[in-house]
N, C-alpha and C positions, 0 to 999 in steps of 0.2 A: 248157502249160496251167496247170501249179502257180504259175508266173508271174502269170500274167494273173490268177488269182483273188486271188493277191496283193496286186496292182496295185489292183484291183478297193475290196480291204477298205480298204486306205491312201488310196486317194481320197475312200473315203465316209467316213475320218476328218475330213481336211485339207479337208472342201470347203467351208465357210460363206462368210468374208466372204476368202476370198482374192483376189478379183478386184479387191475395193474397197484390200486391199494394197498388190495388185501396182501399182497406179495410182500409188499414192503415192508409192511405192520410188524411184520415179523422178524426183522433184520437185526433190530437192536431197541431196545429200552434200558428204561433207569432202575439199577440193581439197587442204589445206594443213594442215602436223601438227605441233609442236613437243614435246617435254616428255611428260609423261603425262596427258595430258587423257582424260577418261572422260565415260562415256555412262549414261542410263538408260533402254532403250529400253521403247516402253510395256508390250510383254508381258512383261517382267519385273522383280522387286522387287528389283533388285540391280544396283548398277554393277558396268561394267566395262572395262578398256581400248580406249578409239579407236583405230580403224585410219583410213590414209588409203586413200582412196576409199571408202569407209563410208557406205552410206545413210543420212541421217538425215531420218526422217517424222515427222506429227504424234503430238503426247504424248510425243516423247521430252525428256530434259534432259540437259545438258550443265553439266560441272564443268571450268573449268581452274583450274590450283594455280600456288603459284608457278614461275616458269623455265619456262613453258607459253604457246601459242598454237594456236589454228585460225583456219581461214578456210571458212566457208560457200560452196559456190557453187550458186544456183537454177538450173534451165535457163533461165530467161529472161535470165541472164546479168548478176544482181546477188548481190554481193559483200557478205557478214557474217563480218568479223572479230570474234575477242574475243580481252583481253588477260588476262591474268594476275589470278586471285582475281575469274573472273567464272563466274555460275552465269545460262543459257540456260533455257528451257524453249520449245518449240515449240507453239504452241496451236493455230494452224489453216495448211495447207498446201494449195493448190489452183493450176490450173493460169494461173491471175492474179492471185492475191492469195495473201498470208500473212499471219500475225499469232505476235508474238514476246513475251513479257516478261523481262522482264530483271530478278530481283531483286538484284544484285546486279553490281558491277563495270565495265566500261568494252566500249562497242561501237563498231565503226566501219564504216558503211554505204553502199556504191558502190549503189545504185539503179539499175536500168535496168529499169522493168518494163514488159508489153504493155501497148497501148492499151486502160483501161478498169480498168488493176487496179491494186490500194493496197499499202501497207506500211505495219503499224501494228506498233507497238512500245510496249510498255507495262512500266511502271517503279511501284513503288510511291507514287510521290509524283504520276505525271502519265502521259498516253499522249500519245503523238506520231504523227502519220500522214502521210505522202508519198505523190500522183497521181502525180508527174510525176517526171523525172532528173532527182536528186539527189546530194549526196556529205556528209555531216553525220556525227556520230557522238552518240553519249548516254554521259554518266557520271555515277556515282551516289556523293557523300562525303555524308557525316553527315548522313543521310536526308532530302538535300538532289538535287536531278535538275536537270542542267547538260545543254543541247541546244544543239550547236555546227555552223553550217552553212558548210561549204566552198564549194559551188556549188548552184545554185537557191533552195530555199524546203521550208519542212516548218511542217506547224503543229502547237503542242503546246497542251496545256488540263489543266488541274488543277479543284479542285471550284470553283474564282471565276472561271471563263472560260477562254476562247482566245486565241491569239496567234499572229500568223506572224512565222518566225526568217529572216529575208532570209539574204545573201552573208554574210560577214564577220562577223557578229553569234552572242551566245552570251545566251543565256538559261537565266538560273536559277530555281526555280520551286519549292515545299514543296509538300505536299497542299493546303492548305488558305490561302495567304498569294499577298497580290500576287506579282508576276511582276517580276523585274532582268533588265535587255535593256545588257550593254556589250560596247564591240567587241573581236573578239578579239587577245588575246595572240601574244607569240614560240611558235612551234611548241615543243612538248616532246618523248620521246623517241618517245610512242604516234603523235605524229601525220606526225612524223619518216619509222619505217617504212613506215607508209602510205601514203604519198605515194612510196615510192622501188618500195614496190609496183606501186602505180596503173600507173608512169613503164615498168617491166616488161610488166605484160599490155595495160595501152592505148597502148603507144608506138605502135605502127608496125599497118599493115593486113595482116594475115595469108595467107599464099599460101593455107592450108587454106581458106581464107572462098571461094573460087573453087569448091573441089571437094565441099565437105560441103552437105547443104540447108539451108534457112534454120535446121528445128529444133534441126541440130547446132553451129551458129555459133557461139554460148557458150564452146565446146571447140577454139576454134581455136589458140588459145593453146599447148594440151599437144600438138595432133597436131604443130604448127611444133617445139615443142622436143623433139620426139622421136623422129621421121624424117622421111619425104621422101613427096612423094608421084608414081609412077610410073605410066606404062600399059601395063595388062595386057589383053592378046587374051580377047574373049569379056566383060569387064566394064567396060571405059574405064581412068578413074586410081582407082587401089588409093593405100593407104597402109600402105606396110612402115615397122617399127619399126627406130632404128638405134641407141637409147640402152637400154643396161642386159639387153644379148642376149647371146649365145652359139651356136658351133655346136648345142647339142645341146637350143637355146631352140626352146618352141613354145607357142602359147597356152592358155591354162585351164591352167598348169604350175606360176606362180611364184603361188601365192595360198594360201586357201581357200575351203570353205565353209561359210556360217553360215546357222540357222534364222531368219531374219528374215521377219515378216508371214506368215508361213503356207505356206515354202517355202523349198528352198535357194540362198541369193544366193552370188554367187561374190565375194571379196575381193581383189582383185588387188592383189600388193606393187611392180608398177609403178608408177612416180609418173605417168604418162600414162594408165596402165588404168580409166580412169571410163567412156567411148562406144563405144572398141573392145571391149569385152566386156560392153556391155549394149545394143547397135547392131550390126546390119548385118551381115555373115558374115563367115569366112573361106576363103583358099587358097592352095594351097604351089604357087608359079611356079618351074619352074628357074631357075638365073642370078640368081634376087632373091631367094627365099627365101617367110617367109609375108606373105600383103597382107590389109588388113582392106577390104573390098569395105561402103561406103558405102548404107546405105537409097536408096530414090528419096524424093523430096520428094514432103510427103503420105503417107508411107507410112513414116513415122520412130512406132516403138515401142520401148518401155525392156524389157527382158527381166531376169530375174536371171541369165540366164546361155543364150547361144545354144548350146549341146552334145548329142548324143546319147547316152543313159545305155545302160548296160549295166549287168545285175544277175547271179549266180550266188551258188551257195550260201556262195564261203568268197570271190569277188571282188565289189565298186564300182568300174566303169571310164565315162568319158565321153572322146568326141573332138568338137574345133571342127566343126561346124557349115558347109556350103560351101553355096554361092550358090542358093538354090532348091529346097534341103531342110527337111524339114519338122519345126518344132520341138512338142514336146508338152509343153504347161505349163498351169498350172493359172490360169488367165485366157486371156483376150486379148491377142493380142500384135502382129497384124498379120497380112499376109499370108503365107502358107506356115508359120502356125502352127495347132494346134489346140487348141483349151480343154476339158481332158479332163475339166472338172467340170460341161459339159453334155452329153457322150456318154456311150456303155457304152463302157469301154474291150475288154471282152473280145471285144467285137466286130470289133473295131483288128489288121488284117493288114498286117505290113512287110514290100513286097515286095522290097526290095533293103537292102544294105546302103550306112553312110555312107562318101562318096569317099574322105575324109580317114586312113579307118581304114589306107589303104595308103603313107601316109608315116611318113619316121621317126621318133619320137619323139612322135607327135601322140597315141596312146594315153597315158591317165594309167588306170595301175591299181594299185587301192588294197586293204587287207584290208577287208573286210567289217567286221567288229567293231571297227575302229578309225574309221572312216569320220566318223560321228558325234560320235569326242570331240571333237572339235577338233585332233587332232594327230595326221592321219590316217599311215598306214605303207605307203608307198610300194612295189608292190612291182615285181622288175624280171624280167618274163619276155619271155622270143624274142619276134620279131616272128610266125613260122610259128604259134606256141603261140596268141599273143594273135587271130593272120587266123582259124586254125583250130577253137579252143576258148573264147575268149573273146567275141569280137566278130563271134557265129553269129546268126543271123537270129532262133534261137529264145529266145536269150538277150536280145535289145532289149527294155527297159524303157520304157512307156507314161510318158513323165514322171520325175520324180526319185525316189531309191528313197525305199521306202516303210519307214524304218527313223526310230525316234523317236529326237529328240537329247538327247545329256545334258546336263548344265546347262553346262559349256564350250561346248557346241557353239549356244548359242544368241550367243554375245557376238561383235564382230567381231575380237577376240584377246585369245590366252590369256598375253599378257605380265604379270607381277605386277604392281601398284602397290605405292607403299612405302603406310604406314599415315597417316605424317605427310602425305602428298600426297592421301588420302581427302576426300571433300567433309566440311564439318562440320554439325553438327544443323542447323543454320536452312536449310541446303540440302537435306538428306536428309527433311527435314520438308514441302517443297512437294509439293501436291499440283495434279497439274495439271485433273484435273476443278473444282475451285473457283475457280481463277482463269479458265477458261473460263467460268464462271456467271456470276463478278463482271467480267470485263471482255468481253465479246462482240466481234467484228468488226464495224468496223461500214465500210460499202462507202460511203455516201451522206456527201459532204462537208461538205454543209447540217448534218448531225445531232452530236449529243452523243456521245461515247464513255463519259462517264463518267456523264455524266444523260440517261437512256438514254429516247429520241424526242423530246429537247427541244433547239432549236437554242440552241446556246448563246453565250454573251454576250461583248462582250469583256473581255479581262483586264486590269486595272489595273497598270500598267508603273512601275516606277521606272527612271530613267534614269540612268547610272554611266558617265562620262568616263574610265575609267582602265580599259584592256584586260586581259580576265579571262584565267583557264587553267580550260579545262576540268577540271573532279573535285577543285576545290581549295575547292567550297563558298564560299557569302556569308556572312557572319556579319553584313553590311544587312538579310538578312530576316527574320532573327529579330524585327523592330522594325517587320515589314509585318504580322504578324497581326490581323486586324481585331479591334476588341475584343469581351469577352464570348462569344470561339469559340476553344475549346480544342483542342488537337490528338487528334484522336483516336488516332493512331496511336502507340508509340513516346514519351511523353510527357517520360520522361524522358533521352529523350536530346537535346532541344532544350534547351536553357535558354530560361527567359523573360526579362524585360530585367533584372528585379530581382537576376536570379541572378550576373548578370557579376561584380560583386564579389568573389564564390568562390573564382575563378581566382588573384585578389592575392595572398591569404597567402603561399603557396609561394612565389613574385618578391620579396615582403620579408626571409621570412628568407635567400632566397641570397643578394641586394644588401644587405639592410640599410638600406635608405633612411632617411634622415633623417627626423624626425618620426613616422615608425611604430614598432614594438617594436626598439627597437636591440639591436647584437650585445652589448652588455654583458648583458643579459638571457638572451641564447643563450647566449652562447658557454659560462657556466658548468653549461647544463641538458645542452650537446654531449659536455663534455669526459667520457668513460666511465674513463678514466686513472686519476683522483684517487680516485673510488669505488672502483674496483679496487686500489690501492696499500693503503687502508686497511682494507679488510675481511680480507684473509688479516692481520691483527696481530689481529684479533678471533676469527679462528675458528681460528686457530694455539692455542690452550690450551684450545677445549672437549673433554672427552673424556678419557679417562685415556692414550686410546694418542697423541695430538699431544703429553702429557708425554715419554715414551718417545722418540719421535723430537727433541725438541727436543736433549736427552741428547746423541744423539749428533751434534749440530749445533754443541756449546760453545764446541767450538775457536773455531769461526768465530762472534763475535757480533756482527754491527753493529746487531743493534734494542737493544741496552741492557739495564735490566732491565726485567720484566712493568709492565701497568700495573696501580693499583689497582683493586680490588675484581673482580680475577679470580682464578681457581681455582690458576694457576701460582705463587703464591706459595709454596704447598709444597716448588717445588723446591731452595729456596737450600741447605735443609742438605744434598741429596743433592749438590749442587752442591762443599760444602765439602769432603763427604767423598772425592769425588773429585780434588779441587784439594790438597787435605791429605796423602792418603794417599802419593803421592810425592815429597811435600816432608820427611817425619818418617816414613821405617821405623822399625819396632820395632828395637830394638839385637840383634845375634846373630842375627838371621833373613836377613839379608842375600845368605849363602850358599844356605841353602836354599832359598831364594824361587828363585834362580837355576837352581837343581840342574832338578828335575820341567818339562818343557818343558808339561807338561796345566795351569799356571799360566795360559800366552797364553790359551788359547782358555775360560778359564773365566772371566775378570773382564769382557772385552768381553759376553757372554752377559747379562750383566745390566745391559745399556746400548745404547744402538741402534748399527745398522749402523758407524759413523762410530769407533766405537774397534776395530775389527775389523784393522785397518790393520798394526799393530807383529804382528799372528800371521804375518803372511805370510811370511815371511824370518827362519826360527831362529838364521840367524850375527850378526845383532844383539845379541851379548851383554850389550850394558850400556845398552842402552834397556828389557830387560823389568825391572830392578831396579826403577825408580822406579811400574813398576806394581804394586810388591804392595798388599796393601788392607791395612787398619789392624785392630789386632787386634780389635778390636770387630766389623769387619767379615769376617775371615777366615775363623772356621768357615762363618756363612751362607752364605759363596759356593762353599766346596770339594763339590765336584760326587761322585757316588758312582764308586766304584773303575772300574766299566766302562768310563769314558772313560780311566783311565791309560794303559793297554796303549798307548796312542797314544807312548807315551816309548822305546821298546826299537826302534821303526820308526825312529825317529833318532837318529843314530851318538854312541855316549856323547865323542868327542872334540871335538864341534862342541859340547855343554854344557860344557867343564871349561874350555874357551880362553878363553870372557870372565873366566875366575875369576883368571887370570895377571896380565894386566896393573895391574890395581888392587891386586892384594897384594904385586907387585914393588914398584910406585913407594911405597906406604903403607912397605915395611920391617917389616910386621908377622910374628911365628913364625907359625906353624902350627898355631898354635891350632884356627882356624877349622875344620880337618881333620876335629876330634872332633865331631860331632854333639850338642850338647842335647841335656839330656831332655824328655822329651816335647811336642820339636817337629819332632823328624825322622821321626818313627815314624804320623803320622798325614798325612804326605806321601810316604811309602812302601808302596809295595803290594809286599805279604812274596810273594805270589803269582808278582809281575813280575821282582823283584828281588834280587838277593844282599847282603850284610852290606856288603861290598866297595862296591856302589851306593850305597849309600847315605851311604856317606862320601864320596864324590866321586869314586870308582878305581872302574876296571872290575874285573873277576875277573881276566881275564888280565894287568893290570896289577897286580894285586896278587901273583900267585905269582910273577911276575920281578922286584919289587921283593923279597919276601922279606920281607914285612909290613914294609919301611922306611915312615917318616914323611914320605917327599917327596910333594909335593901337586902331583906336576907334570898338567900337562891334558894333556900325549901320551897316546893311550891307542892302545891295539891293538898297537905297537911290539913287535918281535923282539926276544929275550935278549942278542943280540950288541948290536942298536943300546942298550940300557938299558947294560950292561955301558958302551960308550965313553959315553955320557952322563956317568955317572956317572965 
């Protein structure tokens, strides 16, 4: 009973215009899916991923991106393709006529409609309309509208008249500018797959055309490519499925379902599942398996989904539907349905349960709370469990449950799109109520489409001997504008005639042509090179710190000297006294410059990076001499005692070694030994150091000599080795 009041309040939610829906659901969907093509269906403000077999009704819009294709198919058993970077909108959908605009991108159109109904297709620049079987397509380049006819005739019209597009002929046509009629072109790649299509579904006469009604003849196509059709005892010939099955396959299994128009459709992930599960029942035959049992003619209704529902408080379960059971959905659907949005349902006694519930696998039961998102959770209980507790008499649901959908569960799949494959603003921007207002259907072939009850006039034709390609634009019409009638639309993406000239510039300076601006002229405003060689010489000496760095770049000069009347003139004397001061030591300082290794790292200190070079490596003996600085220069630069300590870290034997060789080959006494006055005494830290240091001997070389006068550089040496030295 808590059921049924249930059922009760969710019907008087869902009941307005579902019936006017469900009509429509049925009109036409997506036969064929490439890429990630998306949808905007009318009841909601958001796209989102295409499914194949996807209902698509009036007000919906369609985006494909690039590496993208669909293919439309109507029940009347006409064909709309689009190609890549085409944006659809559906404006009116009925059971003979349609009407389509296209703002954008490339369509291709198999026509096959009843007796009495039209195809109108409308383009920002022009509308085109088709009575009769047709094969044409429409493309749209620089807001120009190209209408190319394969077989019969179609007539299109712009605001200066009408025209009909015979066989073989392509017409191009602006809003507002005569009409170009030339024959067509070598096929390109759009028109290519098409045709290898066509060659597909219209080659040959269909076994299915025998056993289906007339209403479902459209679809013979997917029942031949997908299995077979048999006869079964008690209904005639079935059609069992034999592509994309399994043991443990049964129908309403491989899909979902989505809230479209005001109830839940089923989306089947079979590529056949468009008629068998929105037509006619089913039943599980031994020895064949399940058959989908065909409407009688006359009696063909579109359903979202023929199933029996089941509801509980934590399960959503439904089973297929068998021959003569009775479906409960919210319209009309045919016979041995009922339209629960003009009864009381509490009133609704089921006296038996569905047949199917007793095969295997034909239950689908789902949780409750997941039902709705779109990505429902399947759940797997016994078959006793689901005969005895689930699928009880008292538990059959009047219709679909009555459980509101999230925003997933409105779309017909929840696959991401990337962002870059998103429609862009000029798509996202249409609205299809206003192109309904501005372009109407119009049924009556005498009348205007675009001057709306006036018959209109013919179109002024330019004729063009040399075969077009559809979507490649005339750049002849720009020079049909009649005069004194400006474009209203889009102004500046037409040029007028005046404008062509525009284009030239850029073609001269890449040729160079003769008599216009020659490369002599270019080539020196091109070349960025020469600018750049000469500005680092000028901005090389702003600044006190590019002095500093130049310093220590001396070595290396190939710019020469500064030029005039810049600031680096200052440098030459520091220049000197760097160039000098190794050329001309002070006399007697010789020694001691050598002695203190804190000399290396205190002269580069006041010079850039670049004299830093001779610190690295202390066994260089007789490369730091010619660095001492000149006595003018030498107090300024001796550093305060805290950096000495750096001298006792390195072995006093690797300082006394350069002092050898130069005083051997010279023959000079030992002089050198005794220290000056006061110039050894302000390069010795009394702290660091002993008496003995500072003449050039270690301590321990001095109590083994025995204060002798020899100035040898061995140092650390045992008593025994001095003794044989000596």
């Amino acid at each position: 009973m808590k059921i049924l009041k249930a059922v009760a309040v969710a019907v008087a939610l869902f009941l307005a215009p579902v019936d006017a829906f469900s009509r429509e659901l049925g009109l036409m969907h997506i036969s064929l899916l490439e890429g990630d093509v998306q949808i905007k269906m009318a009841e909601t403000d958001d796209w989102g991923a295409a499914a194949l077999n996807g209902p698509v009704r009036e007000g919906d819009q369609l985006w494909i991106p690039q590496s993208s294709m669909v293919e439309l198919l109507l029940n009347s058993g006409s064909y709309i393709r689009l190609d890549a970077d085409s944006a659809l909108q559906i404006l009116s959908l009925d059971k003979d006529s349609s009407q389509f605009h296209l703002s954008q991108g490339h369509i291709y159109i198999y026509n096959n409609p009843p007796p009495g109904g039209v195809l109108q297709v409308d383009t920002p620049d022009a509308s085109t309309r088709v009575f009769h079987k047709a094969v044409f397509r429409i493309d749209m380049s620089d807001h120009f509208t190209d209408v190319a006819v394969y077989e019969g005739f179609v007539e299109t019209e712009n605001l200066e008249g009408r025209t009909r597009v015979n066989t073989g002929q392509m017409v191009s046509l602006a809003q507002d500018t005569d009409g170009e009629v030339a024959p067509m072109g070598s096929p390109d790649a759009w028109e290519r797959w098409n045709k290898e299509r066509n060659d597909r579904v219209f080659a040959r006469e269909y076994e299915s055309s025998r056993y289906l009604p007339p209403e479902l003849r459209p679809y013979a196509h997917d029942f031949d490519t997908g299995g077979r059709w048999v006869q079964v005892p008690d209904y005639g010939y079935a059609w069992t499925p034999t592509v994309t099955i399994g043991a443990s396959w049964a129908p309403y299994r491989r899909g979902r379902w989505s809230w479209i128009g005001g109830d839940y459709v089923w989306i089947s992930a079979d590529p056949w599942g468009w008629a068998p599960y929105h037509y006619g029942r089913w039943v599980f035959i031994a020895r064949t398996g399940w058959c989908w049992v065909p409407p009688m003619a006359g009696d063909v209704y579109w359903g979202p989904g023929f199933v029996g529902w089941v509801g509980t408080d934590d399960y959503v379960a439904w089973v297929p539907l068998a021959p003569g059971e009775i479906y409960y959905g919210r319209g009309f659907y045919g016979r041995h349905s009922v339209n629960i949005t003009t009864i009381n349902v509490t009133q609704v006694r089921v006296t038996n349960v569905y047949r199917n519930v007793q095969v295997n696998n034909a239950v689908v039961v789902v949780n409750r709370r997941t039902f709705a998102t779109g990505s429902p959770r399947i759940v797997r209980l016994n078959r006793e469990v689901i005969r005895q507790k689930v699928f009880v008499r008292d538990h059959i649901s009047i219709g679909s449950p009555a459980i509101k959908p999230s925003r997933s569960g409105h779309f017909m799949s929840t696959r991401r799109i990337p962002t870059v494959k998103r429609p862009p603003a000029p798509v996202r921007e249409v609205q299809v109520t206003r192109l309904r207002e501005a372009r109407p259907l119009v049924r009556e072939p005498d009348r205007s489409v675009l001057n709306r009850g006036a018959i209109p006039r013919a179109l002024p034709m330019n004729t063009v001997t040399t075969p077009g390609t559809p979507g490649k634009g005339k750049p002849s019409l720009r020079s049909l504008r009649p005069e004194g009638r400006e474009r209203p639309r889009l102004p500046e993406a037409v040029p007028q005639p005046g404008e062509r000239p525009r284009v030239a510039p850029p073609e001269r300076r890449s040729g160079a042509p003769e008599g216009g601006p020659g490369p002599s002229r270019e080539r020196p405003q091109v070349q960025p090179p020469e600018r750049k060689s000469d500005r680092p010489e000028v901005s090389r000496p702003k600044g006190p710190r590019p002095q500093v760095e130049q310093e220590g770049r001396r070595p290396v000069e190939p710019e020469g000297p500064p030029q005039k009347g810049v600031k680096p003139q200052v440098q030459p004397p520091e220049r000197e006294r760097r160039t000098v001061v190794p050329e001309t030591p002070a006399p007697g300082r010789e020694r001691p410059a050598t002695q203190p290794p804190e000399r290396k790292p205190v002269v580069p200190e006041a010079s850039s990076p670049g004299r830093e070079r001779p610190q690295v490596s202390p066994r260089q003996g007789v490369i730091p001499v010619p660095q001492l600085p000149a006595p003018g220069v030498e107090r300024p630069l001796v550093k305060p005692p805290e950096r000495k300590p750096a001298v006792p870290e390195v072995p006093s034997g690797r300082e006394e070694r350069p002092q050898v060789a130069p005083r051997e080959r010279e023959g000079k006494p030992l002089v050198p030994a005794v220290p000056q006055p006061g110039v050894s005494r302000p390069r010795v830290a009394p702290q660091e150091q002993s008496p003995a240091a500072s003449e050039g001997r270690s301590p321990r070389g001095e109590r083994e000599r025995g204060g002798d006068d020899d100035d040898s550089p061995r140092r650390g040496k045992s008593p025994r080795e001095e003794q044989q030295r000596r």
